[in-house]
N, C-alpha and C positions, 0 to 999 in steps of 0.2 A: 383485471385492472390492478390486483394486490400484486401481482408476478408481475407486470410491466414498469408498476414502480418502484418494485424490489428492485428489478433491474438498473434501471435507469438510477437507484439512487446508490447502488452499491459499486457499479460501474466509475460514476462519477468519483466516489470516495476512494475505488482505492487507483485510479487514473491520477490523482492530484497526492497520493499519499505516497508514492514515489517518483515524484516532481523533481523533490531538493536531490542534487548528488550526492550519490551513497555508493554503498557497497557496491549494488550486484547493476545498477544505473551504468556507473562509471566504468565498472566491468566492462561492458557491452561498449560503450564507448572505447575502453582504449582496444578492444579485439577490434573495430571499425578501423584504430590505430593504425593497431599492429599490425593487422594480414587485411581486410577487406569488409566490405559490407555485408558481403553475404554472411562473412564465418558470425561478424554482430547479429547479423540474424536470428542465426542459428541458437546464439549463445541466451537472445532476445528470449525463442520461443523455449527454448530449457528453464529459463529464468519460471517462463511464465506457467509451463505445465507445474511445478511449485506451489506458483498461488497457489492454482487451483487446489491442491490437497489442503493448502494450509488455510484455504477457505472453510473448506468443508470440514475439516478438525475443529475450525474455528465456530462455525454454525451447531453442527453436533456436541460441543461444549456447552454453548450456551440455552438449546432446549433443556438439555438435563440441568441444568441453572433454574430457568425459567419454570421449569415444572412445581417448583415449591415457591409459592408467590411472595412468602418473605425473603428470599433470595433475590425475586425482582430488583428491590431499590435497594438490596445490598449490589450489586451487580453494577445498578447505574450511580453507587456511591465511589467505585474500585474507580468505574470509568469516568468520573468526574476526577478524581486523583489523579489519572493516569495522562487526559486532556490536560489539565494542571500541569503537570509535569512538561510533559509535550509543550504547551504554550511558552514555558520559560526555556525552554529547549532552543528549539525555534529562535527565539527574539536574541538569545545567547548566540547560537551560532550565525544568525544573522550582522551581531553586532562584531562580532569578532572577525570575517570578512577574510578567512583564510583559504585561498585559495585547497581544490583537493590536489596533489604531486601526482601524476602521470607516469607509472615505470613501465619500461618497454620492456614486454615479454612474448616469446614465438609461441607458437601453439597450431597446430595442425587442423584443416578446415573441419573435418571427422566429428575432434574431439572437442567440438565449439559447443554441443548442444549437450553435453554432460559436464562439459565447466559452466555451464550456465545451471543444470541441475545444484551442481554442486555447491556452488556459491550463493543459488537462491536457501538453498536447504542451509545456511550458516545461517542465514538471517530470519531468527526467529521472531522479531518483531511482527509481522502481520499479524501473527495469530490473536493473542489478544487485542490486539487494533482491527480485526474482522469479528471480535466476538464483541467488542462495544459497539462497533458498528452495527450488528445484527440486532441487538438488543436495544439499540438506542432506538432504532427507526420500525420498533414489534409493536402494531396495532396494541393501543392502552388495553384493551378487554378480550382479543382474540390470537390465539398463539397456532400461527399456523406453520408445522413445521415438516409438511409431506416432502416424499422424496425429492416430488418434483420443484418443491422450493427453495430444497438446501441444492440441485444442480444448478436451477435456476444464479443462485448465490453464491454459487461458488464460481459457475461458468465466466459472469457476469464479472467476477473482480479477478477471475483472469485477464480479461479480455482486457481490461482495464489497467492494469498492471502493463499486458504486452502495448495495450497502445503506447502508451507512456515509453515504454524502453526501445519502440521503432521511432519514436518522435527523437530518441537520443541517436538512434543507427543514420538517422536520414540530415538531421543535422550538428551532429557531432564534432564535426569543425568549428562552426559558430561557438558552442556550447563549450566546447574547450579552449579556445579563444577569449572567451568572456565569463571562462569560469568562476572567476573571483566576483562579479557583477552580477554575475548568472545565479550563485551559490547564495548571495544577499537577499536579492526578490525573491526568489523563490522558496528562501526561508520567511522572511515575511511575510510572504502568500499564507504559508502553511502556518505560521502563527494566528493571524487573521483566520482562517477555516479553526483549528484547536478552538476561539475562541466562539465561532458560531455554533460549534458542536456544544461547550459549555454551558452555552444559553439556553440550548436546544436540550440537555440533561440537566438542569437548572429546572424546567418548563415540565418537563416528564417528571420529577419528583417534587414537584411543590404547586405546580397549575392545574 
């Protein structure tokens, strides 16, 4: 049951954690652009073999965190900061309502799934946003960090990750069409979530 709602919880987290357009999103989008759905695809599933590492870097950080128990609430003090941040982030770029600019670039069907490696490997953000995540949602009294629950964790916000960047391959006309509108809510979304997570590392160091 602990590995079905690891799943299900870290699936969901990093599904909506790259919602807002960004780097390697809009990437995949404009390859949809530029040559075809498939090469976004492609460019999709290189994004997402990524996570997966930067899951598991992510996870394997945080046991050896978690192993010395006064590092726990320093941990979830870093990840309160960092939600903090994130929150004002969010509400900022929502408020600002700039669309992202679109450059048309060629690029060869082949080399879609190593510009997709390539470009998820730029964006370092996940990592520490997988190790709050793991850390935030770790049973208050039991640290279970067997193999099978870092693949579990790491699979799971791939999967998560690639859902999210096939939802931009399939409707990436809409999404570029209404990006400045698109770009708005969906930073608000993500501000709204930074703040339930807040509450929810708020709860874990003081409840």
């Amino acid at each position: 049951m602990h590995e079905v709602n690891l799943f299900i919880i870290t699936f969901f987290a990093a599904l909506v954690g790259v919602i807002p357009p960004g780097l390697v999103n809009m990437a995949v989008a404009k390859t949809c652009v530029d040559i075809n759905k498939k090469a976004g695809k492609y460019k999709a599933f290189g994004a997402a073999s990524v996570v997966f590492v930067q899951a598991l870097i992510a996870i394997l950080i945080a046991k050896e965190i978690l192993k010395n128990p006064e590092f726990k609430d320093n941990i979830l003090l870093v990840g309160l900061f960092v939600l903090s941040v994130l929150l004002v982030y969010f509400i900022i770029s929502a408020r600002r309502q700039k669309p992202t600019p679109l450059e048309h670039k060629s690029a060869k069907l082949t080399k879609s799934f190593m510009n997709g490696v390539v470009i998820s490997g730029l964006n370092v953000f996940p990592i520490p946003y997988f190790v709050v995540i793991s850390t935030l949602f770790t049973p208050q009294n039991h640290i279970d960090f067997t193999w099978t629950t870092k693949l579990i964790f790491s699979l799971s916000a791939a999967l998560g990750s690639l859902t999210t960047f096939l939802l931009y391959v399939y409707f990436f006309d809409k999404i570029i069409k209404q990006n400045k509108l698109f770009k708005t809510y969906s930073n608000y979304f993500m501000a709204a979530l930074m703040l339930c997570l807040l509450l929810i590392t708020l709860y874990r160091l003081y409840g």
